[in-house]
mmCIF entry with sequence, helices, sheets and N, C-alpha, C, O atoms, coordinates in Angstrom:
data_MODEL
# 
_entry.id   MODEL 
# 
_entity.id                         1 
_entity.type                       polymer 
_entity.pdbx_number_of_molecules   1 
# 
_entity_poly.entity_id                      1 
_entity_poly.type                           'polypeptide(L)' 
_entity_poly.nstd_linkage                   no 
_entity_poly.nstd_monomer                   no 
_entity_poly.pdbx_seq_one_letter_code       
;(UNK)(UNK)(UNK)(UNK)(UNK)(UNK)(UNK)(UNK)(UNK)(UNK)(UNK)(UNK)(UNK)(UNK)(UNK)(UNK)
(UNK)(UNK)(UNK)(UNK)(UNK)(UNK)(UNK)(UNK)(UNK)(UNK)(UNK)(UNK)(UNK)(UNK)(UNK)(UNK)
(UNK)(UNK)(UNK)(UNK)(UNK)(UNK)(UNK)(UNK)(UNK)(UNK)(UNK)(UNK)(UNK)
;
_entity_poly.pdbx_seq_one_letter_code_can   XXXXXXXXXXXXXXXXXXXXXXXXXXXXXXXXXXXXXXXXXXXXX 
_entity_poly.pdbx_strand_id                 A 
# 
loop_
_entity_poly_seq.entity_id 
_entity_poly_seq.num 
_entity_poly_seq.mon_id 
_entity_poly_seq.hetero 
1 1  UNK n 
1 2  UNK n 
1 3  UNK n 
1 4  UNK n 
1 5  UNK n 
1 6  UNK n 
1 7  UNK n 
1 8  UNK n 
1 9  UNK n 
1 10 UNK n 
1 11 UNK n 
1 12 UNK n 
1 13 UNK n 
1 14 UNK n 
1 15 UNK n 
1 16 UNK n 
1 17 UNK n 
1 18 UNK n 
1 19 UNK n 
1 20 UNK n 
1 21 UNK n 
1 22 UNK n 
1 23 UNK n 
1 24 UNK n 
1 25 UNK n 
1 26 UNK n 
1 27 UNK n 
1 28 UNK n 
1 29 UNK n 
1 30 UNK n 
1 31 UNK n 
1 32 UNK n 
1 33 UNK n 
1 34 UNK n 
1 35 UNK n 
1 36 UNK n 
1 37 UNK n 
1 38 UNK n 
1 39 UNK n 
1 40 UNK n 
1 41 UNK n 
1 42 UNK n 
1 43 UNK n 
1 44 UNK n 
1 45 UNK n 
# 
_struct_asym.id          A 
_struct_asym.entity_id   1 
# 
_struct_conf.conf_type_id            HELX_P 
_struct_conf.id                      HELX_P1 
_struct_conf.pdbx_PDB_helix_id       AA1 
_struct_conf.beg_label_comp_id       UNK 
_struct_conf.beg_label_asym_id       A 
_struct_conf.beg_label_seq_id        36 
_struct_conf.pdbx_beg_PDB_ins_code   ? 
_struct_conf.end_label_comp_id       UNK 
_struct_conf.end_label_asym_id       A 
_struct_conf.end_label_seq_id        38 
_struct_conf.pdbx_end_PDB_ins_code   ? 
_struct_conf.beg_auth_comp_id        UNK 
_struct_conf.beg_auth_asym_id        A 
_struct_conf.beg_auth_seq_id         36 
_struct_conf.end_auth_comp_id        UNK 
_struct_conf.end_auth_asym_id        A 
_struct_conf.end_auth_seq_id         38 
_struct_conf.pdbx_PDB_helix_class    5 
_struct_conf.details                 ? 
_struct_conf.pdbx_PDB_helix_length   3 
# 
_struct_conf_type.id          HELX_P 
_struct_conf_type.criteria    ? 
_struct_conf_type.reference   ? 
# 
_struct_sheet.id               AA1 
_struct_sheet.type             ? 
_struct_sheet.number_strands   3 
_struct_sheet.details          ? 
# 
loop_
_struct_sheet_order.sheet_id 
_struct_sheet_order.range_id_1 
_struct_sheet_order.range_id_2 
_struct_sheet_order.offset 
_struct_sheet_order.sense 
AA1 1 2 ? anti-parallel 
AA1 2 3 ? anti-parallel 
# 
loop_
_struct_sheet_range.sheet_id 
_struct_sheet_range.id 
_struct_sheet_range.beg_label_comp_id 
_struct_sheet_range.beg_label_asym_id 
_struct_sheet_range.beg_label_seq_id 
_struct_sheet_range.pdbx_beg_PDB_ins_code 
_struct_sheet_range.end_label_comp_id 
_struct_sheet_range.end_label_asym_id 
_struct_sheet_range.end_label_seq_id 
_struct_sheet_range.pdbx_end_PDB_ins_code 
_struct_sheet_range.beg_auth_comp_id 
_struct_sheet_range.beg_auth_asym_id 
_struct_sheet_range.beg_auth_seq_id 
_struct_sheet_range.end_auth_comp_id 
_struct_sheet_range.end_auth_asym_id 
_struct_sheet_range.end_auth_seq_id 
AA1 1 UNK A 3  ? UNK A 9  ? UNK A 3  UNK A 9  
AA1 2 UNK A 12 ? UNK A 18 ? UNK A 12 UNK A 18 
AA1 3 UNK A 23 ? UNK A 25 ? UNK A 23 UNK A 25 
# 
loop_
_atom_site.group_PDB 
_atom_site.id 
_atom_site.type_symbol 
_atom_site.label_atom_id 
_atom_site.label_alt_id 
_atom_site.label_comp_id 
_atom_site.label_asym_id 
_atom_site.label_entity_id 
_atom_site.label_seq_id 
_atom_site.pdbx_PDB_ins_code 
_atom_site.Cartn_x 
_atom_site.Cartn_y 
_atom_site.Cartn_z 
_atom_site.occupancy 
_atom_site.B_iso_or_equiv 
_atom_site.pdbx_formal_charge 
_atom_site.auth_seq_id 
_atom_site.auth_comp_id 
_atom_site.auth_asym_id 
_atom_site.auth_atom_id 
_atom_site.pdbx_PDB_model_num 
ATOM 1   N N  . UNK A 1 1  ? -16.791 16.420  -3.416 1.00 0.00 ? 1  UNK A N  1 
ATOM 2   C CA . UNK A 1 1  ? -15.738 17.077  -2.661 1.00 0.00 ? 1  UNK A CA 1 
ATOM 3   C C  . UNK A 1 1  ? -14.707 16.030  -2.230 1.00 0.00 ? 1  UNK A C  1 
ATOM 4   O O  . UNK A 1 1  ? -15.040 14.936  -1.774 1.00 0.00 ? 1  UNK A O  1 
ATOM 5   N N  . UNK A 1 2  ? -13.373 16.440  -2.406 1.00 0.00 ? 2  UNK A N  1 
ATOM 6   C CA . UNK A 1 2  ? -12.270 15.461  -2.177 1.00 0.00 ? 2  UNK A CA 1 
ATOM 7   C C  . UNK A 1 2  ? -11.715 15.794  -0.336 1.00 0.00 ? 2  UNK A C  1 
ATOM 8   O O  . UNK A 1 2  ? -11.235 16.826  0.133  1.00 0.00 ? 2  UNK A O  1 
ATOM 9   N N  . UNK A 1 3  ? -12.028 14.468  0.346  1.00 0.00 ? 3  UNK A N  1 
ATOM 10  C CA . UNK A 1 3  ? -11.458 14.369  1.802  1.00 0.00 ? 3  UNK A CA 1 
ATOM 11  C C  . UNK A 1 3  ? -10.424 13.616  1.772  1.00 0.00 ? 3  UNK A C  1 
ATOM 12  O O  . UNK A 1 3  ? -10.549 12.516  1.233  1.00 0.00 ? 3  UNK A O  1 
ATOM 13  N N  . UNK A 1 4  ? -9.245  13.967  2.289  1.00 0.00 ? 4  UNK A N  1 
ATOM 14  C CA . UNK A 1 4  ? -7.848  13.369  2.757  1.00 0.00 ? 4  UNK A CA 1 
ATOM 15  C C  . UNK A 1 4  ? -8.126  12.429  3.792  1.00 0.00 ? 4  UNK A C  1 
ATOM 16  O O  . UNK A 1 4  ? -8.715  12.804  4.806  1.00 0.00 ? 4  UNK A O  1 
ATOM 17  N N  . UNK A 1 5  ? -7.682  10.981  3.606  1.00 0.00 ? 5  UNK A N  1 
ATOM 18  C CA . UNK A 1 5  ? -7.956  9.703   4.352  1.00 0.00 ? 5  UNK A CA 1 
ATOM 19  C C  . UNK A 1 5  ? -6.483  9.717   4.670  1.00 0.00 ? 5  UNK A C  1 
ATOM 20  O O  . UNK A 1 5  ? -5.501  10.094  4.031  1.00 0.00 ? 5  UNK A O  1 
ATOM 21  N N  . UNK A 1 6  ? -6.678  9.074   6.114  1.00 0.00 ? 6  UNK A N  1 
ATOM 22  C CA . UNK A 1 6  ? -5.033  8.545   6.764  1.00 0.00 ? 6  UNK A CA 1 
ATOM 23  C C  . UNK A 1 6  ? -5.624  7.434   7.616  1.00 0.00 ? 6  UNK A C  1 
ATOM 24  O O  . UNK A 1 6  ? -6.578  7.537   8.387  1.00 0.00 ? 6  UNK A O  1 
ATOM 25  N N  . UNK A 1 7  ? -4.938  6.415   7.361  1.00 0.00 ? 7  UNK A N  1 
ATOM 26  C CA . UNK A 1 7  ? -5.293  4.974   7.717  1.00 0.00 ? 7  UNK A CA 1 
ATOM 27  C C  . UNK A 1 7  ? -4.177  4.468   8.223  1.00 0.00 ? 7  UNK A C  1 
ATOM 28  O O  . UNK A 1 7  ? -3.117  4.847   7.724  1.00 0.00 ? 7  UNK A O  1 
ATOM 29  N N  . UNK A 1 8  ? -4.156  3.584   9.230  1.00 0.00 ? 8  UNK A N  1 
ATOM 30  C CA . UNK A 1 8  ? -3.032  3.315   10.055 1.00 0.00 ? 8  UNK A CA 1 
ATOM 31  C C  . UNK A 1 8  ? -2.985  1.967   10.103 1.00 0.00 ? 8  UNK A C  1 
ATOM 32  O O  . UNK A 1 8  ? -3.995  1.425   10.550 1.00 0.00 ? 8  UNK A O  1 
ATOM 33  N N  . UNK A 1 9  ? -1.791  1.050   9.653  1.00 0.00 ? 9  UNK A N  1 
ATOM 34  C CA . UNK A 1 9  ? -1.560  -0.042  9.247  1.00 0.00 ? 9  UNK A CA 1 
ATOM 35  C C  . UNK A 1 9  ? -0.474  -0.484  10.524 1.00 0.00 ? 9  UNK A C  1 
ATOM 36  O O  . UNK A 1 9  ? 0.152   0.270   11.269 1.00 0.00 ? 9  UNK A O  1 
ATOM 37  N N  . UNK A 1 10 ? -0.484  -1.272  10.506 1.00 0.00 ? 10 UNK A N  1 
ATOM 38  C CA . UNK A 1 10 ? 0.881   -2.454  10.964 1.00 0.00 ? 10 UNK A CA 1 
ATOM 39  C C  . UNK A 1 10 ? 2.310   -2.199  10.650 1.00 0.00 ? 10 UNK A C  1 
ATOM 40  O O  . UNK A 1 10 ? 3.365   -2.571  11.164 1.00 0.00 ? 10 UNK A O  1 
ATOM 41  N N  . UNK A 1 11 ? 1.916   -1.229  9.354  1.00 0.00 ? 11 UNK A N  1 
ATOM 42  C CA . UNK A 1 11 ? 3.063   -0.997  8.767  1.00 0.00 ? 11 UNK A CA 1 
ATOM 43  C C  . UNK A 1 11 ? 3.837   0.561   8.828  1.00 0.00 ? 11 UNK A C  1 
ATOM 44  O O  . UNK A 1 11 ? 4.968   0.852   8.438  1.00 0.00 ? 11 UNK A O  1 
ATOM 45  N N  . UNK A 1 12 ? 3.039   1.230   9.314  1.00 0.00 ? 12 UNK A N  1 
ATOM 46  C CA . UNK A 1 12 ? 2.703   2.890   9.340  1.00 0.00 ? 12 UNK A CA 1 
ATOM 47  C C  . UNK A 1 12 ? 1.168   2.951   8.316  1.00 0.00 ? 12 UNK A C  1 
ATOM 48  O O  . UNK A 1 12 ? 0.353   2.291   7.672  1.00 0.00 ? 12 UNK A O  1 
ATOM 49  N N  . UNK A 1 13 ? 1.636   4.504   8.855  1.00 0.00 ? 13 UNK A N  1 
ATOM 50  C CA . UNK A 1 13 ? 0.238   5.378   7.810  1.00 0.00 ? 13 UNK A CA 1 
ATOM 51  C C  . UNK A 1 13 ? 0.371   5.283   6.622  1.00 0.00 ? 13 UNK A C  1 
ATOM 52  O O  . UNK A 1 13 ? 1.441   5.355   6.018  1.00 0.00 ? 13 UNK A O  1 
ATOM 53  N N  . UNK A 1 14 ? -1.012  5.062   6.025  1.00 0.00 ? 14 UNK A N  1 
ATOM 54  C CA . UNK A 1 14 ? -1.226  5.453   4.342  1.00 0.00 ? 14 UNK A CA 1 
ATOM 55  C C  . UNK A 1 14 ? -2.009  6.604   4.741  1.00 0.00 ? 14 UNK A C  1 
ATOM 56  O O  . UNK A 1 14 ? -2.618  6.898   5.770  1.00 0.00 ? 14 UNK A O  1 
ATOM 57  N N  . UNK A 1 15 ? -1.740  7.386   3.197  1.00 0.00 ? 15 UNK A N  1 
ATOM 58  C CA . UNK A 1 15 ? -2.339  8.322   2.829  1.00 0.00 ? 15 UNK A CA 1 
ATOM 59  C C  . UNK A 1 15 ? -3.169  8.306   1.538  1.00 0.00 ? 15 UNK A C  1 
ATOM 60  O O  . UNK A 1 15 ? -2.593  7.874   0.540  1.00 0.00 ? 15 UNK A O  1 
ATOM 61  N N  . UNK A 1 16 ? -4.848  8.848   1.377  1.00 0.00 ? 16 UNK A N  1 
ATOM 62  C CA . UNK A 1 16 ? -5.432  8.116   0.355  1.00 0.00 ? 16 UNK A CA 1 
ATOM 63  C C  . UNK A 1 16 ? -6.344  9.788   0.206  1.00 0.00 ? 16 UNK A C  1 
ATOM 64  O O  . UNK A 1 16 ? -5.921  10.830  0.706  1.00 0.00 ? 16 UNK A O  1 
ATOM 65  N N  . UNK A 1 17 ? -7.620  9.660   -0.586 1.00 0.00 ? 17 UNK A N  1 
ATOM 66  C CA . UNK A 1 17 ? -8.679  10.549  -1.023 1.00 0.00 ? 17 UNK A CA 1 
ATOM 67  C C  . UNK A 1 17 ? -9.912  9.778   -0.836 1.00 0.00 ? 17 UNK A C  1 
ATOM 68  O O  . UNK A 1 17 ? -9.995  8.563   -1.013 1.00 0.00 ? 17 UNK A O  1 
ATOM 69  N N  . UNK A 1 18 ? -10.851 10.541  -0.473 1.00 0.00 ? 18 UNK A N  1 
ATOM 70  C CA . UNK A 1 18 ? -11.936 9.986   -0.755 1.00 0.00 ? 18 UNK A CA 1 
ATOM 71  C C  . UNK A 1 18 ? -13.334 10.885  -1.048 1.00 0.00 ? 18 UNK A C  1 
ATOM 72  O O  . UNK A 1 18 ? -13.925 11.751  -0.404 1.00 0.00 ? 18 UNK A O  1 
ATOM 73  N N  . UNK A 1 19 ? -13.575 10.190  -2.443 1.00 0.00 ? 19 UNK A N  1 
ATOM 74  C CA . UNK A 1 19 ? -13.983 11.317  -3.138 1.00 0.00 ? 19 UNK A CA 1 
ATOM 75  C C  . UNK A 1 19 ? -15.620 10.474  -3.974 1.00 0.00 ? 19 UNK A C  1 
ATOM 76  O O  . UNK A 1 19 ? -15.522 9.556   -4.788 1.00 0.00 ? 19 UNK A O  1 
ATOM 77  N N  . UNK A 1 20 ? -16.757 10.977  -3.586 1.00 0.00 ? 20 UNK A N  1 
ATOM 78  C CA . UNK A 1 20 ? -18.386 10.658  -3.723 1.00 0.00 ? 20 UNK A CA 1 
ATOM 79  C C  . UNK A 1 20 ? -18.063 8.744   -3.173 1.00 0.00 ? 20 UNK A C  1 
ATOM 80  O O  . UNK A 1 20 ? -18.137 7.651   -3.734 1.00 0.00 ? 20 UNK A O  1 
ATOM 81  N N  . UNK A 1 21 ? -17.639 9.327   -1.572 1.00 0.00 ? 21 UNK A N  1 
ATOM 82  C CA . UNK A 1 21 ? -18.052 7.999   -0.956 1.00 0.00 ? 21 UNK A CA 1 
ATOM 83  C C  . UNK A 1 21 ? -17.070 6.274   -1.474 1.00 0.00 ? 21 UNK A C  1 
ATOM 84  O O  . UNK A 1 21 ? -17.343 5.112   -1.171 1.00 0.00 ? 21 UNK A O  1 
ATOM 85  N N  . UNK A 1 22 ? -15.999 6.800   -2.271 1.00 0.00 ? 22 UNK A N  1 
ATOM 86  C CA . UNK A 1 22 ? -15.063 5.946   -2.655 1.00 0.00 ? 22 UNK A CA 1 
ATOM 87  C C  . UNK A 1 22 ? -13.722 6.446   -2.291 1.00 0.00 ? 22 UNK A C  1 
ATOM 88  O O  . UNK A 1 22 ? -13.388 7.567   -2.676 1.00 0.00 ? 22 UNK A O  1 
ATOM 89  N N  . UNK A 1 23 ? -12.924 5.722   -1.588 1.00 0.00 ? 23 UNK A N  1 
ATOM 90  C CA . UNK A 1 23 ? -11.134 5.846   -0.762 1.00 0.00 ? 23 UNK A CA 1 
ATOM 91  C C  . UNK A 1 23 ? -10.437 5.421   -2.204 1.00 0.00 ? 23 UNK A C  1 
ATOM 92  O O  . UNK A 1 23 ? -10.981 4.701   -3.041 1.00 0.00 ? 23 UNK A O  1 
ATOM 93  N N  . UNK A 1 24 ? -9.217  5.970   -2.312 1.00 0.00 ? 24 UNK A N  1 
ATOM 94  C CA . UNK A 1 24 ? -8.294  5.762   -3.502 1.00 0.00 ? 24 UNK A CA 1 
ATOM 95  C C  . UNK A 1 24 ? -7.204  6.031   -2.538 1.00 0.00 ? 24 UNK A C  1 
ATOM 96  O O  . UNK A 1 24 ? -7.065  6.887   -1.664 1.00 0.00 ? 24 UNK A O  1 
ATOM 97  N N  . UNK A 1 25 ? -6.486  5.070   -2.944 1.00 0.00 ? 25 UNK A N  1 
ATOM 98  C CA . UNK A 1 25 ? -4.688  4.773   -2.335 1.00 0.00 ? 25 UNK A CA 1 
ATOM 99  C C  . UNK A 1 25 ? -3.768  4.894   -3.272 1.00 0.00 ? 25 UNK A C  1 
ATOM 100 O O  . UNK A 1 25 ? -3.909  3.935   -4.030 1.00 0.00 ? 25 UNK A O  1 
ATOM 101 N N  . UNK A 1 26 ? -2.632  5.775   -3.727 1.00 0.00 ? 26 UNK A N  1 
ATOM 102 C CA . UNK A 1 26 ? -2.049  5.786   -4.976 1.00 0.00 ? 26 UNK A CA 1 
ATOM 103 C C  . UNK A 1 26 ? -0.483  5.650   -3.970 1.00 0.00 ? 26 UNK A C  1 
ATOM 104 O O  . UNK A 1 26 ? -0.302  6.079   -2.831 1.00 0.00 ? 26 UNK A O  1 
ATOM 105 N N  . UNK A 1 27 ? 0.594   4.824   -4.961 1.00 0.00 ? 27 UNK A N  1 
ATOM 106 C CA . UNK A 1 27 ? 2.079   5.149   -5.295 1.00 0.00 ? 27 UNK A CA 1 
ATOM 107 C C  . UNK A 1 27 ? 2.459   4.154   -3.473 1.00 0.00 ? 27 UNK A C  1 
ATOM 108 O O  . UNK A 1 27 ? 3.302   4.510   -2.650 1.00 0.00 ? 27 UNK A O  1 
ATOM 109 N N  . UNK A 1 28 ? 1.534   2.951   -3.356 1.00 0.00 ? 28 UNK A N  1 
ATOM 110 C CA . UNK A 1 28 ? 1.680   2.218   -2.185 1.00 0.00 ? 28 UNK A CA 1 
ATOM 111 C C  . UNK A 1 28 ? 2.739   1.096   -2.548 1.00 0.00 ? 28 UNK A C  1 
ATOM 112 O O  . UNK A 1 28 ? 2.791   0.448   -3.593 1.00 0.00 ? 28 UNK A O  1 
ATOM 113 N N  . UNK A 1 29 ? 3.656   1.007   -1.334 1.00 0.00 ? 29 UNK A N  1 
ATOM 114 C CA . UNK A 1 29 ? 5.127   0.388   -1.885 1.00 0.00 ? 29 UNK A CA 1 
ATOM 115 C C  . UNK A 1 29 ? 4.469   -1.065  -1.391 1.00 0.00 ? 29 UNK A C  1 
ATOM 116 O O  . UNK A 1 29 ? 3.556   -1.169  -0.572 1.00 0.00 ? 29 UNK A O  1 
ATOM 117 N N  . UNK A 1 30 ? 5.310   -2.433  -2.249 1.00 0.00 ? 30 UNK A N  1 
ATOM 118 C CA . UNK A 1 30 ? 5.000   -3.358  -2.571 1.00 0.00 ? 30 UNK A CA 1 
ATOM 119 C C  . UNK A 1 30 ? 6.645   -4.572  -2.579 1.00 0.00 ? 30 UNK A C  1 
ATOM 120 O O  . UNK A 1 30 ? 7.834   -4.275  -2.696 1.00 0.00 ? 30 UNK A O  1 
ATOM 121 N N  . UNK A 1 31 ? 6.250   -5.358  -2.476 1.00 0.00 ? 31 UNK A N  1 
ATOM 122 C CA . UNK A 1 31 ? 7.652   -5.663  -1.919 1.00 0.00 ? 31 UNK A CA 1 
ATOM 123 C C  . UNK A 1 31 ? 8.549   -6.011  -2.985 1.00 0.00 ? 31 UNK A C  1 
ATOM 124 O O  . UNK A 1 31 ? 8.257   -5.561  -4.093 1.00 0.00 ? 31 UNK A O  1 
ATOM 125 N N  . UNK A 1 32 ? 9.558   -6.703  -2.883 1.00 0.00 ? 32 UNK A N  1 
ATOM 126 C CA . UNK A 1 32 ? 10.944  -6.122  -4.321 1.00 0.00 ? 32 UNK A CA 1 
ATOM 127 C C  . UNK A 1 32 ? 10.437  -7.593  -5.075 1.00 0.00 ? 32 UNK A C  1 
ATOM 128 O O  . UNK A 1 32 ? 9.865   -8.468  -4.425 1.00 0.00 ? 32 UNK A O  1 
ATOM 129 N N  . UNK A 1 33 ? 10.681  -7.699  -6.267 1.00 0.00 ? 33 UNK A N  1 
ATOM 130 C CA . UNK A 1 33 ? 10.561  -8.741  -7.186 1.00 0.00 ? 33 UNK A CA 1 
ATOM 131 C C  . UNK A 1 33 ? 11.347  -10.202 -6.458 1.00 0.00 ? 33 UNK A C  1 
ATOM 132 O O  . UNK A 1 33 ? 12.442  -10.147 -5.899 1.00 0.00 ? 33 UNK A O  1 
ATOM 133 N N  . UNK A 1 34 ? 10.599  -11.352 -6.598 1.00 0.00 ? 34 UNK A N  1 
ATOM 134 C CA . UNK A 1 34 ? 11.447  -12.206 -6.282 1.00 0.00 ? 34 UNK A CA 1 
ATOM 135 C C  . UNK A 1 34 ? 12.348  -12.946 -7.683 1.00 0.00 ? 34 UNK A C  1 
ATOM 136 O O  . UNK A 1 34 ? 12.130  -13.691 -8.638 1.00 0.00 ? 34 UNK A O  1 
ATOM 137 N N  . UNK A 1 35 ? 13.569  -12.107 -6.999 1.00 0.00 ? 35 UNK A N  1 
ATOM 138 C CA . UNK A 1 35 ? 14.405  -12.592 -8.093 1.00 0.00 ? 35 UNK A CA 1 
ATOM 139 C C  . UNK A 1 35 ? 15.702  -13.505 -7.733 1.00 0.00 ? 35 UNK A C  1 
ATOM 140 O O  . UNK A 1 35 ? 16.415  -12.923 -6.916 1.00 0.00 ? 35 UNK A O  1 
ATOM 141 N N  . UNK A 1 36 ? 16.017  -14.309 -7.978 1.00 0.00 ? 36 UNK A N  1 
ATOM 142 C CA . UNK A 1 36 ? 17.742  -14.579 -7.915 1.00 0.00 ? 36 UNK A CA 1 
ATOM 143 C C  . UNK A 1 36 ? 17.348  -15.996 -6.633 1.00 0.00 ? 36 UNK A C  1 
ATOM 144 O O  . UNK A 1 36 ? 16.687  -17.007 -6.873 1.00 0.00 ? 36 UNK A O  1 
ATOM 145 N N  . UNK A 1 37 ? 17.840  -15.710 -5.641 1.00 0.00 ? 37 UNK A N  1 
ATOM 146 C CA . UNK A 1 37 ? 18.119  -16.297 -4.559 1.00 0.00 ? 37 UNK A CA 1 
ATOM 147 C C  . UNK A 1 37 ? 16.486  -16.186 -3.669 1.00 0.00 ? 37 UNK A C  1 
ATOM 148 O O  . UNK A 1 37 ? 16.178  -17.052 -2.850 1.00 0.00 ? 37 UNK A O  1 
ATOM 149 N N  . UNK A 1 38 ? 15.600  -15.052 -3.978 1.00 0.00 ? 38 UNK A N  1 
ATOM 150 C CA . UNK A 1 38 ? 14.495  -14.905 -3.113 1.00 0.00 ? 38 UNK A CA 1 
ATOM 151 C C  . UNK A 1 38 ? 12.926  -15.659 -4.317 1.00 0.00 ? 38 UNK A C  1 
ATOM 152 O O  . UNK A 1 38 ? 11.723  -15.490 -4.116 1.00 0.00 ? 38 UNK A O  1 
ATOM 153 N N  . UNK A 1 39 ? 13.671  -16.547 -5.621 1.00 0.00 ? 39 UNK A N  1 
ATOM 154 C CA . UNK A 1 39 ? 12.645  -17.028 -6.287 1.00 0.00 ? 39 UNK A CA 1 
ATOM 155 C C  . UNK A 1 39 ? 12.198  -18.362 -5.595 1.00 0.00 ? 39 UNK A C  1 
ATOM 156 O O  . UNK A 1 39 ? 13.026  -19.075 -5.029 1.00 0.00 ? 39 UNK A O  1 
ATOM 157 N N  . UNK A 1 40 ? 10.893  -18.673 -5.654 1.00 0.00 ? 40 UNK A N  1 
ATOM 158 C CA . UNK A 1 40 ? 10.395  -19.907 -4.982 1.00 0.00 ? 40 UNK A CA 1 
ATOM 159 C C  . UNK A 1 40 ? 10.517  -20.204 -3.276 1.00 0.00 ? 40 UNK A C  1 
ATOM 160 O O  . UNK A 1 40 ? 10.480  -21.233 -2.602 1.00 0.00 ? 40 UNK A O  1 
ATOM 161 N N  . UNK A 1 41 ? 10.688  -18.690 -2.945 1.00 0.00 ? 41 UNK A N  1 
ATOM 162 C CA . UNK A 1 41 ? 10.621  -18.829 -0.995 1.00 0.00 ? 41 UNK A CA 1 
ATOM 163 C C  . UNK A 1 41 ? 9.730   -18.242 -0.887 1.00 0.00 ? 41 UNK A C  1 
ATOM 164 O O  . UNK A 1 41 ? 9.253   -17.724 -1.897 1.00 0.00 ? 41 UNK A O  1 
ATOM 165 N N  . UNK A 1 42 ? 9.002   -18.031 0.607  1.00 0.00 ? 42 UNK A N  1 
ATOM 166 C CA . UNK A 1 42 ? 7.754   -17.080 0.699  1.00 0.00 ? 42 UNK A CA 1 
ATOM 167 C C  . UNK A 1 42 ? 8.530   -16.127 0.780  1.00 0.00 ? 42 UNK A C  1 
ATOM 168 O O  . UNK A 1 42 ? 9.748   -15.957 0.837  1.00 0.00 ? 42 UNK A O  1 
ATOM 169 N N  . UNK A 1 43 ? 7.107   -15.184 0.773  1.00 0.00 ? 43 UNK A N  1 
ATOM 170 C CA . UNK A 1 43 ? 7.169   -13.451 0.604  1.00 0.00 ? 43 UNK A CA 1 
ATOM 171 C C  . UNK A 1 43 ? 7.861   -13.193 2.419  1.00 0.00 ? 43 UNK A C  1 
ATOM 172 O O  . UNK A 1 43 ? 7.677   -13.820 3.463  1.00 0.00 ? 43 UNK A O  1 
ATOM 173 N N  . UNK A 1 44 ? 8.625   -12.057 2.099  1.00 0.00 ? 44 UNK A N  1 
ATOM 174 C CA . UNK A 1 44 ? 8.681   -11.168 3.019  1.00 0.00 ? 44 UNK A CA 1 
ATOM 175 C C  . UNK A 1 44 ? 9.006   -10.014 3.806  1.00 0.00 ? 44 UNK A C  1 
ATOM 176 O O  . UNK A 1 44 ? 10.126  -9.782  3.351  1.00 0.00 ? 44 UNK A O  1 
ATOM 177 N N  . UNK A 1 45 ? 8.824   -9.218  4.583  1.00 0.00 ? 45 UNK A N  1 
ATOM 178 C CA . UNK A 1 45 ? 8.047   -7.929  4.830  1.00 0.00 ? 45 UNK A CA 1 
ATOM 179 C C  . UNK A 1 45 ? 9.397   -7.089  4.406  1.00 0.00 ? 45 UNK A C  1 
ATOM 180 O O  . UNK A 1 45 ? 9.385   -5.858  4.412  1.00 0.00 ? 45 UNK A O  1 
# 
């Protein structure tokens, strides 16, 4: 049976499934390519 997970981050809520005792997180945003001017600096939010 599939249960709707909502998990609360730092960042806001995710929304996930969890389905025979395993959570799945799909279509979770990720930060933009480091390209151009943001290559070889750290990451950030």
């Amino acid at each position: 049976m599939t249960e709707h997970v909502l998990v609360h981050l730092s960042t806001g809520p995710v929304r996930g499934r969890r389905l025979d005792g395993h959570s799945s997180f799909h279509a979770l945003p990720y930060a933009a390519p480091p390209l151009a001017e943001l290559r070889w600096r750290a990451p950030a939010r």
